[in-house]
N, C-alpha and C positions, 0 to 999 in steps of 0.2 A: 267786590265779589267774595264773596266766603269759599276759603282751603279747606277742603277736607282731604286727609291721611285715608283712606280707607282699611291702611294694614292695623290701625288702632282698635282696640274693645273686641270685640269679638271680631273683627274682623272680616265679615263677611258682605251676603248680597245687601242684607237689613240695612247697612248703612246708605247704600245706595238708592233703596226703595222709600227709609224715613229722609232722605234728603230729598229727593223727586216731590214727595208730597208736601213736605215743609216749604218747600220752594213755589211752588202753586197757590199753596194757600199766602205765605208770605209778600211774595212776590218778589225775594231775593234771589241773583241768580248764585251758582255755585259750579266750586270746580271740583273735583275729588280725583286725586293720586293712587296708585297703589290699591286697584280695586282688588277684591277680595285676595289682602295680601295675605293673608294665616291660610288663603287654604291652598289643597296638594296643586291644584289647578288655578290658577289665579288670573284673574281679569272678566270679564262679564260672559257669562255663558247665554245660550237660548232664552230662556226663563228672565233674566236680567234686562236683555237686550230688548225682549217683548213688553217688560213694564218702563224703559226708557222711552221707547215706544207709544205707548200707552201714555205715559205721560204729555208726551209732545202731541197727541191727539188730542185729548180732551182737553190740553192747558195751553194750546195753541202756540206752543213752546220749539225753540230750536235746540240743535245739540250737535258739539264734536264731539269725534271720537267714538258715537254710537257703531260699536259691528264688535262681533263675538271677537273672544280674544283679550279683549280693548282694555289696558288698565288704567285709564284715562278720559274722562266727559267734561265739559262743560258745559254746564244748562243755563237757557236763558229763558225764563219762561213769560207765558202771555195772560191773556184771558182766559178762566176756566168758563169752558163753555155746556150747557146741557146738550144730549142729544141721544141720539140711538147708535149706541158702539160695540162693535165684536171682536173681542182678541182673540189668536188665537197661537197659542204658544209654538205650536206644529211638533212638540215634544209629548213627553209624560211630563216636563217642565211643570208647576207646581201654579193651578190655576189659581188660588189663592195668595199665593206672593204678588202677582201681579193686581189682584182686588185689593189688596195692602198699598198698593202705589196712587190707586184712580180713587179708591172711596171718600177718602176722608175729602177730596177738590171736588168733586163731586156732589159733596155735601154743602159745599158754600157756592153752587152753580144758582141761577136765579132761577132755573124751573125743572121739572125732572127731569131724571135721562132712565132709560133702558141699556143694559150691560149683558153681553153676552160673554163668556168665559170658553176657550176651550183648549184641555189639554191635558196634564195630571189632577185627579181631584181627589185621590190615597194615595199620598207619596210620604216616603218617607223623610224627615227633616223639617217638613211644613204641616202648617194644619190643614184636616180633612175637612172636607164639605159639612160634616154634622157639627164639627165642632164651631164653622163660620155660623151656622145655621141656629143651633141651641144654646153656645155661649157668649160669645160675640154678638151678636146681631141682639138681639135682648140689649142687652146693658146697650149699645148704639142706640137703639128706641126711645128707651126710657131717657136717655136726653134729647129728643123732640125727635127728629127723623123718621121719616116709616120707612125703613128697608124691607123685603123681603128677597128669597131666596131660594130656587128650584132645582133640583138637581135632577136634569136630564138623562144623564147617561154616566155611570162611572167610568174613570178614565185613573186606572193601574200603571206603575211604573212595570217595564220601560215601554210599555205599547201607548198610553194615555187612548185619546181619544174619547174621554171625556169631556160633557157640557154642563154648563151652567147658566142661570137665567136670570135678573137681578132687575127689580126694578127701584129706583132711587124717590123718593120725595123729601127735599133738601127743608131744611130750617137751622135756623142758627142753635149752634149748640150747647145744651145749657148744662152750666155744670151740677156734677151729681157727688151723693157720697154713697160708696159702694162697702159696707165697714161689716154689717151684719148677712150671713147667707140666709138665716134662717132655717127652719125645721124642716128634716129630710122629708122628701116627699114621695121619693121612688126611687130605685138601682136598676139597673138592666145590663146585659152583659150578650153584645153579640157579633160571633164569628161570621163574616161575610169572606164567599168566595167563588171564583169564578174560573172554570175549566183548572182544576187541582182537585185532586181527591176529597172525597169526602172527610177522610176520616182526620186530615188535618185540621179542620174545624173543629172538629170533635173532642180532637185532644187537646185544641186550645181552650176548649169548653169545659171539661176536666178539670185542667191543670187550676182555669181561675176560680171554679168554682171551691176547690182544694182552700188557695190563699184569702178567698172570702168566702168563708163559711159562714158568716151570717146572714149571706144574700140569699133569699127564699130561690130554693129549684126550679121555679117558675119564672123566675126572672133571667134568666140564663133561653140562648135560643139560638139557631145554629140557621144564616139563611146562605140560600142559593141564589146566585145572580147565572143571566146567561151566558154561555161559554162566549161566545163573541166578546164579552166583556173583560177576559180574561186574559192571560192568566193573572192573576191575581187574589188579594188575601189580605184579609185586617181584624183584629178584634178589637171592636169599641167596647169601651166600660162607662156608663154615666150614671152618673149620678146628682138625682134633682132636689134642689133645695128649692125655698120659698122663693126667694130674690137671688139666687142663680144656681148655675147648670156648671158641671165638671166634667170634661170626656177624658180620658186617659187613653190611647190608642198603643199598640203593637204593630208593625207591619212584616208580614210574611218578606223573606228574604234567602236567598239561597245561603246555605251555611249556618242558621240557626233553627233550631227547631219548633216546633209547636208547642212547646213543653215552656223550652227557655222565654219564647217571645210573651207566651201567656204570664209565667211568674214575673218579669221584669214588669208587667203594664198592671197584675193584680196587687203589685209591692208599691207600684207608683199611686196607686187609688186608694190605699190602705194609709200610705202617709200622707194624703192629701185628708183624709176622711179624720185623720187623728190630727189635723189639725182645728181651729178654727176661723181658718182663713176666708174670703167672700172669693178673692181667686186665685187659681193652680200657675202655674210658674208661666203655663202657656197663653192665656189668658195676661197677665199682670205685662207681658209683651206688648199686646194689641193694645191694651188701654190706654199706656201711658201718649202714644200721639191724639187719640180723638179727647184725652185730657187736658191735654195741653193745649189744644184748638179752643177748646171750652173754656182755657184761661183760669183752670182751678178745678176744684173737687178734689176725694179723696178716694182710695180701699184699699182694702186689707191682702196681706196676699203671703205665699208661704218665701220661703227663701230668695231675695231676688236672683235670677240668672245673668248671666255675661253679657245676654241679648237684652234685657230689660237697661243696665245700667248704661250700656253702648246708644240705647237709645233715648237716652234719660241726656247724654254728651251730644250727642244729634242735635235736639230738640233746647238744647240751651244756646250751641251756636246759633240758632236762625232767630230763638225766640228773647233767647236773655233770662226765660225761665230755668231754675235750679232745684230738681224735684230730689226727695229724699227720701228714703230707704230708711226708716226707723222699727228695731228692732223692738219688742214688746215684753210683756213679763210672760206670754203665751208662747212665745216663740214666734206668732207671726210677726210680719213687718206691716207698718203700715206706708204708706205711698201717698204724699201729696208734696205742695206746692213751699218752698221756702219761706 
């Protein structure tokens, strides 16, 4: 059985979620200590507990220790099976964390399944639903899989009540190299928000259009979702290249303002864009497991993060693979296989 520390690398739910999946797919079982020991609250919350969950559904899998609190599991997992599945976080819990745990087993099932999500889908900490949708899911594709992905209802922290719709067509995954983005194809820049004043959209729409002045006026757009959906608040920034997609996000939060949230997210797509990297720091996270499943490939990507390298230590315990961080004369790094 493989030990895992959970208070190591970044320390948080990721480790838990790339070992769930690493596990299914491998068929190794695992224990892990010290669940999210780096943070203020440590051991598996809602959110965790529904992709432990999750796991043991599709992957036909047992588990101690599963219940909130818990800093402690043992997984023993089984067959990953297809079918038609609904999770449902019962939080703002981060529906996407939980699609991080079931996809990639899901991917080696022997015929599709149907995934329903429901619960945070703009949360802050995790990726949003556009950015599963336009950058993620692409590169997923283009190594055989047809995913697609619906987003039903947004779902705001701390109300969630958001859904999601996903259906899976598995094939083996074939490795890819992700090194060139390619010539910009488009920019857009837009403030979504739900039972909150207007004018904080607005001023997030300002402030970014301020720090990217080069982005044509017309590209910038301010929508309304319905109060029911609310309250809630985000501004997405993307930006589309040939062979791939960058979202940069902000999320509205009591104690920061419109101003602040918009310049930190038009600062973060400004060093993404002056880079020439294929993917953003958020991005080169996801890849490294459906890489590694793939048993090789390579891309390009800007500074790795805590989260990338923790899961780079993940993915060698279960696999034996040792992927590498190589710094460039561009400043990106590139990312492949030993």
């Amino acid at each position: 059985m493989i030990i895992i520390d959970g208070s190591g690398g970044e320390g948080g739910g990721q480790v838990v979620r790339n070992a769930l999946a690493l596990s299914l797919v491998t068929g190794q079982p695992f224990r892990i200590t010290n669940i999210r020991g780096r943070r203020d609250k440590p051991g598996l919350m809602r959110q965790h507990l529904t992709a432990v969950e999750a796991a043991c559904a599709v992957g036909g899998a047992e588990c101690e220790g599963a219940a909130v609190g818990s800093t402690e599991i043992s997984f023993t997992p089984g067959r990953v099976r297809a079918g038609d599945y609904h999770f449902a976080v019962g939080t703002a819990g981060s529906t996407s964390l939980v699609l991080q745990t079931v996809l990639m087993p899901l991917l080696t099932a022997e015929a599709p399944s149907r995934l329903v999500l429901e619960g945070g889908t703009h949360n802050l900490m995790a990726p949003l639903f556009e950015f599963i949708e336009r950058a993620f899911l692409p590169v997923i594709n283009r190594m055989g899989p047809r995913v697609s992905a619906r987003l039903m209802r947004h779902g705001f922290f701390p109300r969630g009540g958001g859904r999601i719709e996903m259906e899976i067509a598995p094939t083996r995954l074939a490795r890819i190299d992700c090194l060139d983005r390619g010539a910009m194809k488009s920019v857009s820049g837009t403030a979504l928000f739900a039972a909150l004043p207007y004018g904080i959209a607005e001023r997030e729409i300002k402030t970014a259009r301020k720090f990217l002045s080069d982005w044509p006026e017309e590209a910038f757009a301010v929508r309304q979702l319905p109060e029911e959906q609310g309250p809630g608040n985000a501004l997405l920034l993307e930006a589309v290249f040939e062979h791939a997609t960058e979202i940069v996000t902000g999320f509205g939060k009591l104690g920061v303002s419109a101003e602040s949230l918009a310049k930190t997210a038009a600062q973060r797509m400004a060093g993404f864009l002056a880079s020439d990297a294929f993917a953003g720091p958020y991005l080169a996270d996801q890849l490294l497991l459906p890489f590694a499943i793939a048993g090789g490939g390579q891309f390009t990507t800007v500074k790795p993060s805590q989260h990338a390298r923790t899961a780079a230590n993940v993915i060698e315990r279960f696999t034996g693979q040792r992927w590498l961080f190589e710094q460039g004369a561009s400043g990106s790094h590139l990312v492949r296989l030993a």
